[in-house]
C-alpha positions in Angstrom: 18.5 25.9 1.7 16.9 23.2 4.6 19.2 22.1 6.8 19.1 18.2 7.5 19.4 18.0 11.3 21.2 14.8 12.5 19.7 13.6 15.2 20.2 10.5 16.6 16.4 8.3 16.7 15.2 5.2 18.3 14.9 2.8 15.4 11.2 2.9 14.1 9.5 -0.5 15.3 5.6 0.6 14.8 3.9 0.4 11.1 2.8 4.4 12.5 6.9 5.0 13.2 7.9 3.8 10.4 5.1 5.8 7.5 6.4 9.0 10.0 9.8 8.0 8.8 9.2 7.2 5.1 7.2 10.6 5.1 10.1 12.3 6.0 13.4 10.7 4.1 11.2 11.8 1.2 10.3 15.1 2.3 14.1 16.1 3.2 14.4 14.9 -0.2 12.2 17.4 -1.9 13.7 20.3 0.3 12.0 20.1 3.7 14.3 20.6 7.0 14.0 17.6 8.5 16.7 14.7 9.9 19.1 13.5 7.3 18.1 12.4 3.7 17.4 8.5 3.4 15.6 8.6 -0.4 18.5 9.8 -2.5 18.2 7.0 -5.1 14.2 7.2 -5.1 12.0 9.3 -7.6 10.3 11.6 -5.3 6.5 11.8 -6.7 4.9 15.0 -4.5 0.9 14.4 -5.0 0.8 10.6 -3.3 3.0 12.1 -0.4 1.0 15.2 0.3 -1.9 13.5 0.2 -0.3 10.9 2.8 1.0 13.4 5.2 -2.5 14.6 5.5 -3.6 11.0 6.9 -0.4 11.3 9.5 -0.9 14.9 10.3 -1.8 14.4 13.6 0.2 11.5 14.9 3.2 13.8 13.7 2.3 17.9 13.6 6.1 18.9 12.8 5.7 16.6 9.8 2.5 17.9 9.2 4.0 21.8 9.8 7.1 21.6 8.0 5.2 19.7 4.6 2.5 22.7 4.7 5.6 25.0 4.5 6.9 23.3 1.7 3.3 23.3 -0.4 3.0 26.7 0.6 6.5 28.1 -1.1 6.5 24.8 -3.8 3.3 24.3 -4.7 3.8 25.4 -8.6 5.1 22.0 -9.2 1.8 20.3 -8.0 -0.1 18.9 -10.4 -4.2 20.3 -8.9 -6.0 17.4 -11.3 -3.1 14.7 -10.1 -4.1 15.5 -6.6 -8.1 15.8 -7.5 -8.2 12.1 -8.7 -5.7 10.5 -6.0 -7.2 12.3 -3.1 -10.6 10.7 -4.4 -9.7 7.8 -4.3 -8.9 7.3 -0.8 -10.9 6.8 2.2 -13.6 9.7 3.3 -11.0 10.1 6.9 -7.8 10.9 4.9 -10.2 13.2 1.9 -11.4 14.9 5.0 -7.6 15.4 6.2 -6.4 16.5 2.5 -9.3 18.5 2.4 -8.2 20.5 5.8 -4.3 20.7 4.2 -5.3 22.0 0.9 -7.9 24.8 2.7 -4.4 25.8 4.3 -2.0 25.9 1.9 -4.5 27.6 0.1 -4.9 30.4 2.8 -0.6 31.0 3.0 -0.2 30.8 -0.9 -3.4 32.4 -2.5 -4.1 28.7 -4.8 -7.2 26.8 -4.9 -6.7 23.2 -4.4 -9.5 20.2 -4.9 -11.6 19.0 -2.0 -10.4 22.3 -0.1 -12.2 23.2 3.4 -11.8 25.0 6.5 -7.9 26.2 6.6 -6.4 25.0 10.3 -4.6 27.8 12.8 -0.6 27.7 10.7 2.1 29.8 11.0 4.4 29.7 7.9 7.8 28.3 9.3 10.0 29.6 6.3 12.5 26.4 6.7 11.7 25.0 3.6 13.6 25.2 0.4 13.2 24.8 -3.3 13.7 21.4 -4.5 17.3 20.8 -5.8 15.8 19.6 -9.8 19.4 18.6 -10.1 19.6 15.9 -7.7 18.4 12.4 -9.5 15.5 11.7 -6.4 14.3 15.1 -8.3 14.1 13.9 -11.7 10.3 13.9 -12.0 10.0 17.6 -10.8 13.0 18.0 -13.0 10.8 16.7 -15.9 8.2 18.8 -15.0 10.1 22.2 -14.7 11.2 21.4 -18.4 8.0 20.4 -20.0 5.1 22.2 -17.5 2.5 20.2 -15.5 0.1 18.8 -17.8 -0.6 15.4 -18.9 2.1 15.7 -21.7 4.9 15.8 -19.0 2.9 13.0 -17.1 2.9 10.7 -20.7 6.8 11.2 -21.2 7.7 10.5 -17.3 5.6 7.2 -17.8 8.0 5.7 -20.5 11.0 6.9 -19.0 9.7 4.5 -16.2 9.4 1.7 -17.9 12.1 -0.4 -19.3 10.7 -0.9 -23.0 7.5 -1.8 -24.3 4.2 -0.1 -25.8 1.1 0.6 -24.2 -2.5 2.4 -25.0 -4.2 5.9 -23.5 -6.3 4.0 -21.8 -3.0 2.6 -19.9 -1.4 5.6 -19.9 -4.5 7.5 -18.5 -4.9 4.9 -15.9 -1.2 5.3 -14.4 -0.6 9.2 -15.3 -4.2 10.3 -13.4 -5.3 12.2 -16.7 -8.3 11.7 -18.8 -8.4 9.3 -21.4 -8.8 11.8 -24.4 -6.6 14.0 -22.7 -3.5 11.5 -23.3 -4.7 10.5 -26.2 -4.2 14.1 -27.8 -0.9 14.8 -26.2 0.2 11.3 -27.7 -0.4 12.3 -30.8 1.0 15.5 -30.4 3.7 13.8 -29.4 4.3 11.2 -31.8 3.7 14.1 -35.1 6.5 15.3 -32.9 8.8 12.3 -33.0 8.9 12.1 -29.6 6.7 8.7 -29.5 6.2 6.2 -31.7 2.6 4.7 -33.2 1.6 1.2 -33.5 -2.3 0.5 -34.8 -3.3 -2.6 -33.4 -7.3 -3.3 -34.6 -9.2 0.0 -33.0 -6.7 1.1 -30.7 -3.0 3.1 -31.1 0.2 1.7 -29.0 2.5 4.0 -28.5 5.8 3.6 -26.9 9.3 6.3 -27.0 11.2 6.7 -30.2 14.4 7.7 -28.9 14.5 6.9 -25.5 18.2 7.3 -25.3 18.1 11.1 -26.4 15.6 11.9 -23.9 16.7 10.7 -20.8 20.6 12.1 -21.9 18.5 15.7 -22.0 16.4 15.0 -18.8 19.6 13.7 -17.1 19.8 11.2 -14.5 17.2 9.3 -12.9 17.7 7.0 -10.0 17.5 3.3 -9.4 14.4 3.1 -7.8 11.2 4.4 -9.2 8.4 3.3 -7.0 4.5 3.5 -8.0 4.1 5.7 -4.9 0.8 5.8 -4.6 0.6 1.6 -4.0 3.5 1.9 -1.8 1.7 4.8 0.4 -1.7 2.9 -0.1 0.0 0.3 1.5 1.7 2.1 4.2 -1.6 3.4 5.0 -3.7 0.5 5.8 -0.8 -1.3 7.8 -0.9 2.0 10.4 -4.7 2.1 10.5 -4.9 -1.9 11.4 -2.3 -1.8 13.4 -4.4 0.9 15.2 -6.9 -1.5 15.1 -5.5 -4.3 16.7 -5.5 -2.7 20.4 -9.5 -2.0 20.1 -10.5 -5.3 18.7 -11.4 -8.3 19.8 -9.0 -11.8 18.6 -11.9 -12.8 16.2 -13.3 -9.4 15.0 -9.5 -8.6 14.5 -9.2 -11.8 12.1 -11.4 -10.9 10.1 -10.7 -6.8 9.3 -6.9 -8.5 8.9 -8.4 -10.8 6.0 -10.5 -7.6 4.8 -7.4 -5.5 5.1 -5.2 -8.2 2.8 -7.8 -8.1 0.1 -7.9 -4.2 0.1 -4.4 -4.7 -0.4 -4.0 -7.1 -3.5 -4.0 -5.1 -6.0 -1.5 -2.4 -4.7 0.6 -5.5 -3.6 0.5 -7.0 -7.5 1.6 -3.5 -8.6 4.6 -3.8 -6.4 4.9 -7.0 -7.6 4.6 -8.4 -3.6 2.9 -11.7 -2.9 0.2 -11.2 0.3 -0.1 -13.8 2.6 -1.4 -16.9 1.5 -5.0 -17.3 1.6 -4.5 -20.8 3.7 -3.5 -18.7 6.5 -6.6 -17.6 8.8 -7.9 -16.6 12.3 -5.0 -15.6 14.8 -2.2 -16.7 12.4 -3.1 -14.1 9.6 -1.5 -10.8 12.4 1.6 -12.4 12.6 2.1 -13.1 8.8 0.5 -9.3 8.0 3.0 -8.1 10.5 6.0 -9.8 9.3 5.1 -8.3 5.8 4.8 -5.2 6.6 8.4 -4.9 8.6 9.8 -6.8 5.4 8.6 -3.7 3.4 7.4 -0.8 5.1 10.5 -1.0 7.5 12.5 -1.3 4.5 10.8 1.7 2.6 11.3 3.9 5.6 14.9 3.4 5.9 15.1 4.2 2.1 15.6 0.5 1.1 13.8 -0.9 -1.8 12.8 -4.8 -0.5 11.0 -7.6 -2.1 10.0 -10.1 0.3 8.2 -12.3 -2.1 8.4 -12.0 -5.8 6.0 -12.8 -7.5 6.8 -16.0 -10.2 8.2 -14.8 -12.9 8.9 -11.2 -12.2 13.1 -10.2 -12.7 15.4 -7.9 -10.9 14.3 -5.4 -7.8 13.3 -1.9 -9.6 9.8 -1.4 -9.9 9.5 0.8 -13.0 5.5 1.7 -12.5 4.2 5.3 -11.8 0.7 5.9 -11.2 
């Protein structure tokens, strides 16, 4: 098993220290040795994170090391088309750095992962372990050990993260990173099943789970925060790279990439349900309120605290319930 190393750290105060640190409570969680476990009541999702560790591979190597390790020994409970269609998504620096990560994995473990290139100089360190699938942070690897990676497993872990409700393939295929027609086949398998329910609504099929309560008594438990991971590590993200930023630039050209920066942000921010900075703020005023944002959440994530600084109207308790 990995052993969690207690080690007593300065408190993270950079947006850079504290991604490092959300990388890693979430890493320990999914069996890497590392310091001590802070995302026990979080639902690990692997794809987002790996993807992320490449953009902070070099500002941490260990990280970076001991995350290769685990992908090398773990990586039958990736999900290849998952990875495929978030690592596309993301700027060409941190596709280039994926690209790098998967060439090397790929070189220890003899699988082929997308946007693959030239494998780095790695020796495998062995400290990793197998994920614990009995531990709730697991419960989406869980989910997947029971029901294979496919988009069938990807459809069922989507209701089980939302409260109630019904929603389309073209939702579903939006949040689960499978094709349209894809989820729209595995629904219906599903519902001839009686696993899901079918609503026609005009043209289009709602689905939603039939008996919610069975399934999650046979998946077991699942913990209290279930994050769309790859908004919170989108978000993560462009805090380090403007805070890196904001030593090379000049007062006004700063102002203006921070403004750029908060609009790149708004729709990861609605998912999280997070309001950005008001748009009255400009010029040198819009750093300060950017940087008071980010401690309220990304210091928060990386000490394995779930934080809303500024609900949106409306919105009701502090779980978010979204996968994507």
């Amino acid at each position: 098993m990995a052993t969690s190393r207690r080690v007593r750290r300065r408190p993270a105060t950079t947006f850079a220290e504290q991604a490092i640190a959300l990388a890693w409570g979430t890493w320990v969680e999914l069996g890497v040795s590392g310091w001590t476990a802070t995302h026990r009541e979080w639902a690990i999702d692997p794809e987002p994170l790996i993807v992320f560790t490449a953009f902070l591979a070099d500002q941490d190597p260990r990280l970076r090391d001991e995350a290769t390790d685990w992908c090398t020994r773990n990586w039958q409970y990736v999900s290849k088309t998952r990875l495929k269609n978030l690592a596309r998504d993301q700027p060409q620096d941190v596709r280039d750095a994926f690209g790098v990560l998967a060439a090397t994995v790929g070189a220890h473990a003899g699988v082929t992962w997308p946007y693959a290139s030239e494998p780095r100089r790695f020796t495998v360190t062995g400290r990793s372990a197998s994920p614990q699938l009995d531990q709730p942070s697991m419960v989406w690897l869980r989910l997947r050990a029971m029901f294979g990676l496919g988009a069938r497993t990807e459809i069922l872990r989507f209701f089980l993260a939302q409260e109630s409700g019904r929603a389309s393939a073209a939702s579903i295929s939006a949040a689960t990173n499978y094709t349209k027609r894809n989820v729209a086949e595995e629904c219906e398998a599903l519902t001839q099943a009686g696993v899901l329910s079918v609503k026609p609504v005009g043209n289009r099929h709602y689905y939603s789970l039939a008996k919610r309560s069975a399934l999650q008594a046979f998946v077991g438990s699942i913990p209290a925060n279930q994050p769309n991971w790859t908004a919170v590590l989108n978000v993560a993200r462009q805090l380090v790279d403007l805070e890196a930023q904001s030593a090379s630039s000049t007062t006004r050209t700063f102002a203006v990439k921070v403004r750029k920066t908060i609009d790149e942000m708004e729709a990861d921010l609605d998912e999280l349900e997070i309001d950005p900075p008001s748009s009255d703020i400009r010029g040198e005023e819009l750093w300060p309120a950017i940087r008071s944002l980010g401690t309220e959440t990304l210091g928060a994530w990386s000490l394995g605290r779930w934080h809303h600084p500024q609900r949106k109207e409306g919105a009701g308790g502090s779980t978010v319930r979204r996968i994507s």
